[in-house]
C-alpha positions in Angstrom: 4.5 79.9 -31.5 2.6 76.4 -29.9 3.8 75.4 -26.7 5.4 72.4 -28.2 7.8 74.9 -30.3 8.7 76.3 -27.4 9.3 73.3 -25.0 11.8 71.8 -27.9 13.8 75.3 -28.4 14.3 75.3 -24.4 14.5 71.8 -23.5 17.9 70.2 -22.3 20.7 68.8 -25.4 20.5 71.9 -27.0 23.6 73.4 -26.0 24.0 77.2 -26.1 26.9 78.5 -28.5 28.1 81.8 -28.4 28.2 84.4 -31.3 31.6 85.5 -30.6 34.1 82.0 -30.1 35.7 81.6 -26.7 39.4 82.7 -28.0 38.1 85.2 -29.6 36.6 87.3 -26.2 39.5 88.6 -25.3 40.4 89.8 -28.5 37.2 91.5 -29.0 37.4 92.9 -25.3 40.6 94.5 -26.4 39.2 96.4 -29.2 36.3 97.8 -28.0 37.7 99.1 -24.8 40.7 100.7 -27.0 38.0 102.0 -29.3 35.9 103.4 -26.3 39.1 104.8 -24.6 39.6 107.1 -28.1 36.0 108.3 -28.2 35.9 109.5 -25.2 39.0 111.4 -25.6 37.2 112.5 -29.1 34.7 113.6 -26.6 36.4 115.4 -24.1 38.1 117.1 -26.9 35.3 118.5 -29.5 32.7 120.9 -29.5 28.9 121.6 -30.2 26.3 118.8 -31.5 29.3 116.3 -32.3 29.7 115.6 -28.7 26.2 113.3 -29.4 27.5 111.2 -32.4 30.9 110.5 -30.1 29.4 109.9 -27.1 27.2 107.1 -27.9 29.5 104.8 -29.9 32.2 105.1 -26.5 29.6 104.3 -24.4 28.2 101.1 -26.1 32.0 100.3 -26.8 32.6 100.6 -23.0 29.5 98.9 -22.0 29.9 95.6 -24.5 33.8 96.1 -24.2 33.4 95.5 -20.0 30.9 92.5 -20.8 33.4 90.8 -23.3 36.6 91.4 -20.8 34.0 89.6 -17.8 33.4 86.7 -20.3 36.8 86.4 -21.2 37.5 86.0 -17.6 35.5 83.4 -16.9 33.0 85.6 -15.0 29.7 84.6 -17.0 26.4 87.2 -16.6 
């Protein structure tokens, strides 16, 4: 990309809209923390390699979950 690309993708006007709408955070929020909250009982509950393919999914839900509750807020990162 030139320079001048760059200076018009960053340059003031151009507001910043969000993927997920504003009402919308909470909502989202809500889901993925419930959806975390049941893997990682699905965690503490199985056995063996499937402890992996649980594990991951809660985690990213409890990671993005916490980051939609803060933007919900108001609390911006």
């Amino acid at each position: 990309m030139s320079m001048s690309t760059l200076q018009d993708l960053f340059s003031q006007g151009q507001p910043y809209h969000a993927t997920v709408p504003l009402r919308a955070q909470a909502l989202v929020a809500t889901v993925l923390l419930i959806a975390a909250a049941l893997g990682s009982a699905l965690f503490s509950i199985s056995t063996g390699p499937k402890k992996l393919a649980v594990a991951l999914p809660a985690s990213l839900c409890w990671g993005f979950g916490a980051l939609y509750l803060l933007l919900a807020c108001g609390v911006y990162v």
